[in-house]
MIRORO-482420 format. One record per residue: z, y, x of N, C-alpha, C, CB in turn; residue in three letters. Coordinates in steps of 0.02 Angstrom, whole numbers, plus 50000, padded with zeros to 5 digits. Atoms other than C-alpha are relative to their C-alpha. Glycine has a CB too. Example, Ala and Ser with C-alpha at 12.3 -4.5 7.8 and 13.67 -1.06 7.14 Angstrom:
500004994150045503904977550615500005006050045500625000149950ALA
499974994149958503574994750684500375005549961499295002350020SER
END
This chain:
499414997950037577755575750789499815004249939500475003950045UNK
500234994750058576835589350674499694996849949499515005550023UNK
500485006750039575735573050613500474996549937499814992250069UNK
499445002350050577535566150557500365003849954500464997550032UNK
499744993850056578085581850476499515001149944500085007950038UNK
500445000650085576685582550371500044997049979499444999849979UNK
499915004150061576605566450310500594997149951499764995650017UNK
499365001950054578505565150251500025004849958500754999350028UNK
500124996050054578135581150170499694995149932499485006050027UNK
500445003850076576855571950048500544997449941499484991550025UNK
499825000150051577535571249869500174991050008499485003649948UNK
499925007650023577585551049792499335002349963500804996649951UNK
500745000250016576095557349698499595003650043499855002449934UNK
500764998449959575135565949836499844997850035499825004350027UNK
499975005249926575205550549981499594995749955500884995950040UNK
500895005350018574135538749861499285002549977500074994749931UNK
500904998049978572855551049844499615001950072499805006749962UNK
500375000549928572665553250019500064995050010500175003450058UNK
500295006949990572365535250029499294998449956500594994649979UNK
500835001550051571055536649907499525004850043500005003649893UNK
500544996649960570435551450010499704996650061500265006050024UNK
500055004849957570565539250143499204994150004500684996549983UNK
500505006950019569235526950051499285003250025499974997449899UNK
500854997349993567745540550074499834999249936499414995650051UNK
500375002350078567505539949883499235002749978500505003349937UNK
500784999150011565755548249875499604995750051499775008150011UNK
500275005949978565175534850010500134992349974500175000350059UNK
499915008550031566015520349924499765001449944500774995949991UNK
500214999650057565315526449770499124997050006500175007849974UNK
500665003149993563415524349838500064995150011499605001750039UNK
499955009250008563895506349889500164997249913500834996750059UNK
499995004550034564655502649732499165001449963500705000149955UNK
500675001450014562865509249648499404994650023499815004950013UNK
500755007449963561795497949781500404995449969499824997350113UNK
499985007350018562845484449737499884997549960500374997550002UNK
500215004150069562595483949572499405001049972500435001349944UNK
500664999149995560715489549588499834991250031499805007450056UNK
500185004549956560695475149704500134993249936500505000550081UNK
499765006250035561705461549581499584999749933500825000149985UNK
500405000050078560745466349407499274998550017500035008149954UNK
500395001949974559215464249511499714993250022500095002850029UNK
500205005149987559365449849573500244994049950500154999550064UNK
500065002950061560125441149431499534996449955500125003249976UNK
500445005550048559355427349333500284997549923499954992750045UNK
499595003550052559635425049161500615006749987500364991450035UNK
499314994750013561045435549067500535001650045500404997849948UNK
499565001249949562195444549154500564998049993500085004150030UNK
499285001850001563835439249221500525008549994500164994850085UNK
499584995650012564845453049178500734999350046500084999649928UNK
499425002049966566395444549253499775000050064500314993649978UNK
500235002049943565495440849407499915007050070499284996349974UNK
500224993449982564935458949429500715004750006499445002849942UNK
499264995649982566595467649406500304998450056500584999149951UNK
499515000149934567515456549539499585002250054500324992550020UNK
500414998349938565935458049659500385007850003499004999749989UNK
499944989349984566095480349629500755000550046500205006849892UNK
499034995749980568175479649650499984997050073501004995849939UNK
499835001049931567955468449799499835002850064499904995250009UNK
500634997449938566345477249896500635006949974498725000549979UNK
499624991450001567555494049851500644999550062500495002449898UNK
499345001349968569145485649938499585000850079500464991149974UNK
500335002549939567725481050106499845007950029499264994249985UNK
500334993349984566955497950085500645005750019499515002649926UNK
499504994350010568665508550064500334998750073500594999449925UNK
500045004349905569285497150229499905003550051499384994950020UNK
500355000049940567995500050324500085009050046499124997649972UNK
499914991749989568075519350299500635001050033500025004549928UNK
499155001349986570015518550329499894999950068500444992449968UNK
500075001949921569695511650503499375003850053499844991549999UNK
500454995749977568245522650545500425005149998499365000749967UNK
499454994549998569465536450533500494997950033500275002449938UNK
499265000949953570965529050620499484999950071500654990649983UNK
500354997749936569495526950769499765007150027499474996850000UNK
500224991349997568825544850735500565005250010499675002649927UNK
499794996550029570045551650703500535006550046500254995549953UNK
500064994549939570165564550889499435006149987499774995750076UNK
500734994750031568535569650824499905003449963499554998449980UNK
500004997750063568775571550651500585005750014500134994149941UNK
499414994950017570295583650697499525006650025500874998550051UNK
500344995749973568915593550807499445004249942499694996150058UNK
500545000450037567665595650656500205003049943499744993649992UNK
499834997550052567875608150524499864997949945499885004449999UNK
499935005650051567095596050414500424995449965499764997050015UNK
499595006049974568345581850440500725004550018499574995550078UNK
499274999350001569955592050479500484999149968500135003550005UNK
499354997050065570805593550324499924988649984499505009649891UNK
499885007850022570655572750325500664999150003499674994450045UNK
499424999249995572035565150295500324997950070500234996949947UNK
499634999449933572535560250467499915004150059499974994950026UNK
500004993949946571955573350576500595006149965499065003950007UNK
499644993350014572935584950464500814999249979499585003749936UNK
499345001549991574435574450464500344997149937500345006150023UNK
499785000950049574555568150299500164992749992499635002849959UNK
499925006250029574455550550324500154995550102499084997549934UNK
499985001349925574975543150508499614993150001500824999550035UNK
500365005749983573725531750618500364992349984499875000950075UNK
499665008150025574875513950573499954998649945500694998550004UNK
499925004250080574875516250399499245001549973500735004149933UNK
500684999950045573025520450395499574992750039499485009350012UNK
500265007549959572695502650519500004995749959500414997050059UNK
499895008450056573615492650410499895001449927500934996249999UNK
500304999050072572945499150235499294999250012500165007349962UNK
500945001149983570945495750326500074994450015499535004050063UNK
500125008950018571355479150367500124994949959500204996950032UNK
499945004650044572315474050239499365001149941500745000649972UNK
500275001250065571095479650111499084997650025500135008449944UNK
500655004849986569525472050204500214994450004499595001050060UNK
499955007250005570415455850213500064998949937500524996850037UNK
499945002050064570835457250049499354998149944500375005049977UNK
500615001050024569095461949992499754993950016499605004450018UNK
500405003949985568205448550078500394993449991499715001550062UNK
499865007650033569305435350027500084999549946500504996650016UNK
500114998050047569185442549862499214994149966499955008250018UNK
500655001350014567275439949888500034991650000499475003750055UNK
500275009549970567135420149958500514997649929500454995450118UNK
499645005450036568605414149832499745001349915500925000950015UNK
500154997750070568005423549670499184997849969500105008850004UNK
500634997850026566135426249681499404996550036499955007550008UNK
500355006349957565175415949842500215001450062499164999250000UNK
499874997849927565415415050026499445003150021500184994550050UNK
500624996949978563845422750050500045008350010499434998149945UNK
500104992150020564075439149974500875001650063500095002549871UNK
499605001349963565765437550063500055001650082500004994649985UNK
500425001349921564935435350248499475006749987499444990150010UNK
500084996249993563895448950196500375006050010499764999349977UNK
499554993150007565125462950157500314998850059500555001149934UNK
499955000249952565945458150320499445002050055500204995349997UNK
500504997049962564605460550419499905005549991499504997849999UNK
499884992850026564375476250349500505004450049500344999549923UNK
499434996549958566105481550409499874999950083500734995949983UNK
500065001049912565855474550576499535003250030499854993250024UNK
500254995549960564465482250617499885005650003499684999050013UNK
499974992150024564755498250545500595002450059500315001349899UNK
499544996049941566435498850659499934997550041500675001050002UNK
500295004149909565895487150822499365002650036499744990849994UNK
500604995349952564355495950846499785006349985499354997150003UNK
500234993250012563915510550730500265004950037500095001949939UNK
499384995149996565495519950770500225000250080500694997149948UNK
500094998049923565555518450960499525001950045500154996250029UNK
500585000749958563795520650983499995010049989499204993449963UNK
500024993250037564005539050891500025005250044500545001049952UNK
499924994549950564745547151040499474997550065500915000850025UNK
500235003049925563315536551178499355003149989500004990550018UNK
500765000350011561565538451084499825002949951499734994249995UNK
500294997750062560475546150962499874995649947499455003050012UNK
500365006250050559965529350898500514998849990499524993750020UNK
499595001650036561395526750836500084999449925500295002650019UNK
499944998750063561025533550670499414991949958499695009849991UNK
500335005050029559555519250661500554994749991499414997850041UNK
499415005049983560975507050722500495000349899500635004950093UNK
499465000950058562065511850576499665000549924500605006250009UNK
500264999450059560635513350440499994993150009499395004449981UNK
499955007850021560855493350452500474999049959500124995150053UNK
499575000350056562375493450384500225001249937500225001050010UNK
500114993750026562195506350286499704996849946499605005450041UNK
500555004050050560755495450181500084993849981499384999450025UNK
499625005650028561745480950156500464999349922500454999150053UNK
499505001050056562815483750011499364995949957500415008349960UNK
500615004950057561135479049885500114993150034498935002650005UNK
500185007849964561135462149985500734997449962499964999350112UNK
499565004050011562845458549941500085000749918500595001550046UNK
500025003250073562805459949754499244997949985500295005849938UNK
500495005050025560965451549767500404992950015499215000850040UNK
499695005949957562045437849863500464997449933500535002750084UNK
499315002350054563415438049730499674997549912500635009249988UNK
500385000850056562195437449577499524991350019499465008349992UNK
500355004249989560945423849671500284993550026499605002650032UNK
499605004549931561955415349808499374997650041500564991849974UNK
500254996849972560625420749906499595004350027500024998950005UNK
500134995849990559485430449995499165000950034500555001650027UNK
500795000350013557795432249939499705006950013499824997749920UNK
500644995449989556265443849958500325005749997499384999749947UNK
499984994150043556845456349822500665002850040500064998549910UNK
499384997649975558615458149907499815005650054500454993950030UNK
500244996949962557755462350071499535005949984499814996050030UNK
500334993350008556545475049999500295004749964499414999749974UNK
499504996650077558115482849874500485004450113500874988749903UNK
499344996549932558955483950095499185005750022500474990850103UNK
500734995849954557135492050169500315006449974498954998449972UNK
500204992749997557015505150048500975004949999499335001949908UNK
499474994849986559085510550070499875001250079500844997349982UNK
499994996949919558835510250275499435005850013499824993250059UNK
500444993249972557355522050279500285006349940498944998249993UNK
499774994850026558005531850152500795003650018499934998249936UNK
499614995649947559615536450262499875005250046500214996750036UNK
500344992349961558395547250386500195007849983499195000549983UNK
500054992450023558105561150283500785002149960499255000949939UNK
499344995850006560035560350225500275002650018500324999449993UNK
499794997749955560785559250369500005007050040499864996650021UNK
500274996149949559765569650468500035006949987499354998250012UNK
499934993150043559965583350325500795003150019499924998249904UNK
499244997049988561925582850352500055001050095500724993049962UNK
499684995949914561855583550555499565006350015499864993950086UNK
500294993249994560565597550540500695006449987499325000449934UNK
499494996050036561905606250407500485002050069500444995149931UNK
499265001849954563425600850544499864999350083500354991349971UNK
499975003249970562705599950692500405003850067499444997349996UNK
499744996849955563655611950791500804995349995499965008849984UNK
499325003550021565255602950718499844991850056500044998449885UNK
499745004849955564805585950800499835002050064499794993449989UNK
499964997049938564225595150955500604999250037499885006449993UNK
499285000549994565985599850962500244994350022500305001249945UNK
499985006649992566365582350940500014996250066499544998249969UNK
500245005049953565475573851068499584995549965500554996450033UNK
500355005050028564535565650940499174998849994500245000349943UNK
500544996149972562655563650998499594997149933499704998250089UNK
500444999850039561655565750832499445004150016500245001349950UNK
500534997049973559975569750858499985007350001499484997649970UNK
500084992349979560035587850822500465004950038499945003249947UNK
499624998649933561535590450945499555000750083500544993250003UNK
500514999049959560125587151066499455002650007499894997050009UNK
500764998050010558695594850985500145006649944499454992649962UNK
499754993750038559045613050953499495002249959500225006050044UNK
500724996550030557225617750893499974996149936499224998950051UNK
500305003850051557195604150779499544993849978499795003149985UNK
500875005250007555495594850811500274994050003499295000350072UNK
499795009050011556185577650842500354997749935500594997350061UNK
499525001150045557535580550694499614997849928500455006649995UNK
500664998150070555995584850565499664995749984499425005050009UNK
500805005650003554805573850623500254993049984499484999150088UNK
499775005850032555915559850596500405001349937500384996250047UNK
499844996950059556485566650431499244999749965500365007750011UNK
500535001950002554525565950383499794992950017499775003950029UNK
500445006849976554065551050455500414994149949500114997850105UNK
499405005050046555565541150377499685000749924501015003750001UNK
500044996350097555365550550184499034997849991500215014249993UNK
500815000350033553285546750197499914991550004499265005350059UNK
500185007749980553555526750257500574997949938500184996950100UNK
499725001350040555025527650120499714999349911500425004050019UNK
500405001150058553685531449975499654993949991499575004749996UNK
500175006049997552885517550021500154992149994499905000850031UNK
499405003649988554365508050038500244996349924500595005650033UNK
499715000250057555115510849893499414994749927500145009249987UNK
500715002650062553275505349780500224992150021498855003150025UNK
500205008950002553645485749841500304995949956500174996050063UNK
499825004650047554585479949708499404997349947500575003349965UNK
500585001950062553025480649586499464995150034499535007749967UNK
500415005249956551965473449749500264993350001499955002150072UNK
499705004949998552925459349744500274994249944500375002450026UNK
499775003650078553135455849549500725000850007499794990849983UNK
499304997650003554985463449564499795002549916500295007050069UNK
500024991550061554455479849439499214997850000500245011550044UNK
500484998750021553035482849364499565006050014500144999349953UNK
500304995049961551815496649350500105006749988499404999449998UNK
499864991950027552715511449262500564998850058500275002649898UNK
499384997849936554215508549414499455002650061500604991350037UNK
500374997349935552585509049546500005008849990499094996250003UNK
500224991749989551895528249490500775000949984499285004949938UNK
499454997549996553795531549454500125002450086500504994649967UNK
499695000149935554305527449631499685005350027499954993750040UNK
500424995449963552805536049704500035004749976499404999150008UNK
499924991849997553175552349626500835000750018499765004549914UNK
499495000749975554955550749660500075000750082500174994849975UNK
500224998849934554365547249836499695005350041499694996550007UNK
500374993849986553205560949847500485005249986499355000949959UNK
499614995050019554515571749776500595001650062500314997749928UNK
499534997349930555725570749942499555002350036500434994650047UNK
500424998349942554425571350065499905006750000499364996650003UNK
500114994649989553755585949995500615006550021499655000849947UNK
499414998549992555635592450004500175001250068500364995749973UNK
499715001849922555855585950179499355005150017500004989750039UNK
500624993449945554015597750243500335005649981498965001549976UNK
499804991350000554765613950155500455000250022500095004349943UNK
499434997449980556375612850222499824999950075500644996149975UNK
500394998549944555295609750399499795005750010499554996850003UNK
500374995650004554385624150364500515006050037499745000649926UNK
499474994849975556075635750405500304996450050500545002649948UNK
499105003349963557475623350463500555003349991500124999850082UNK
499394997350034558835632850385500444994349998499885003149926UNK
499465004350032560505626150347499954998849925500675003050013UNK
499894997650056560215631550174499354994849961499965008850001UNK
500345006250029558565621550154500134992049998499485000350026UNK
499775005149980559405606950243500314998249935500405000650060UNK
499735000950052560665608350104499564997249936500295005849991UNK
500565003650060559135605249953499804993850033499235005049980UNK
500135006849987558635592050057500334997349993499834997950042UNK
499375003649998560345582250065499995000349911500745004250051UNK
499965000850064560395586649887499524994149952499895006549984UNK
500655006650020558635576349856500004995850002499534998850019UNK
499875007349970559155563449948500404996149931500585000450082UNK
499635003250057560645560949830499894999549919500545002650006UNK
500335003450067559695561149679499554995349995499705004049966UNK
500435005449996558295550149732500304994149994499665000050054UNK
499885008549995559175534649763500274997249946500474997650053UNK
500075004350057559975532549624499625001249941500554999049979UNK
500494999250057558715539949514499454994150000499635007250006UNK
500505005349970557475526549601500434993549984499825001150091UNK
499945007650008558585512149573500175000349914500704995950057UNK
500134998550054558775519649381499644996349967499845004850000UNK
500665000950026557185517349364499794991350013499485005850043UNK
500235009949978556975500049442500414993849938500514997050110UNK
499475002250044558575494049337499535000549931500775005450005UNK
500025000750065557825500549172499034996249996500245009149958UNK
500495004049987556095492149227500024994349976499894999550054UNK
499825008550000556815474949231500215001149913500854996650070UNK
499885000150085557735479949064499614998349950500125005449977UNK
500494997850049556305485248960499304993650008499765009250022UNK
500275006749987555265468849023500144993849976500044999050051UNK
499795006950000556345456048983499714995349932500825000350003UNK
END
């Protein structure tokens, strides 16, 4: 009842920005980047400009969706989580029916967006995506630690679907554009459940450092990930993707978290956690920057 009092409160202009809050816009924002890291990448020949816009608006409609419905499932949890309270449906602004049917309609919309506009490929990707972001990521959250590997699949898909939408299909470069986003989730992730992890505690949500108060498992896979990610990241030039000013790019780029990820080991603070999370989010797209203006400056 308090759920429904808030949300008839909402203005006419403050109910469609809590639908936008709804989308997760700093997570659909890194998809739309992979995607169009992913589509200019794999591209042959000038780009499609037209091709690329509908791909972004549609992977935004799949991505905004998907989020939508990860919150109408979460969304017991998210009311528990000082993070996540002030969402819009834990805090009453937007009720569970009208946030069901604004996640399905706008993943059906997206993905039939994708197959009728751009290919069925990229299409079948971005679906998948969704699906297994909410059929397995999102129920596994409250069972296992591995969960977080589980959901760095999904997670590393967006590049695939604008290599898919640029190629119509799904070659080498796509797959090594998904590698280096899944290992480079570790040290994001792992930075924000360090930050939070009393919050999903709360929860019920079993992220590794809910289980691992000291740290050592949290770190060491925060390290291990960020030193197999430098490596990671160098295969576009191994491969005749990039060349050899993206290789020593990458690799100091690479070297530049890691070393990030040992000093914030060194304490385990929330506060170092925080610079790490921060690193994270400059690396990736500074790294696909760099890959992007690679290909450019080659052609």
């Amino acid at each position: 009842m308090n759920e429904l009092r808030a949300s008839e409160t909402l203005s006419a202009s403050e109910k469609p920005w809590a639908y936008v809050v709804l989308t997760k816009p700093d997570v659909t924002f890194l998809v739309v980047i992979t995607t169009v890291a992913g589509f200019y990448l794999g591209s042959i020949g000038p780009l499609d400009w037209r091709l690329l816009l509908n791909t972004v608006a549609a992977t935004m409609l799949v991505a905004g969706g998907t989020a939508a419905l990860n919150q109408y499932v979460e969304r017991e949890m998210d009311a528990l989580m000082r993070r996540t309270a002030a969402r819009p449906l834990p805090s009453g602004q937007l009720q569970p029916r009208e946030v069901l049917i604004f996640g399905v309609v706008a993943i059906v919309v997206g993905a039939t967006w994708l197959a009728l506009v751009v290919n069925g490929l990229s299409a079948l990707v971005a679906l998948a995506t969704s699906v297994l972001y909410l059929g397995l990521y999102t129920p596994l959250k409250t069972r296992t630690t591995l969960s977080t590997a589980v959901g760095a699949i999904p997670g590393a898909l967006p590049p695939l679907i604008g290599w898919a939408a640029a190629r119509g299909s799904l070659s080498l470069g796509g797959w090594v554009l998904f590698a280096i986003l899944f290992f480079w989730q570790f040290p994001h992730f792992m930075a924000i459940a360090w930050i939070y992890r009393e919050d999903y505690a709360r929860a019920g949500i079993r992220m590794l450092p809910t289980v691992d108060p000291k740290g050592n498992a949290t770190f060491r896979q925060i390290i291990m990930a960020s030193a197999i990610l430098v490596w990671v990241s160098a295969l576009p030039s191994v491969i005749g993707m990039a060349g050899m000013r993206y290789f020593f790019g990458a690799l100091i780029l690479g070297m530049f978290l890691l070393q990030v990820g040992l000093w914030a080991n060194r304490s385990r603070t929330n506060v170092r956690a925080k610079w790490l999370m921060h690193a994270t989010i400059v690396h990736i797209p500074v790294l696909l920057a760099w890959l992007i203006l690679d290909k450019l400056t080659t052609r």
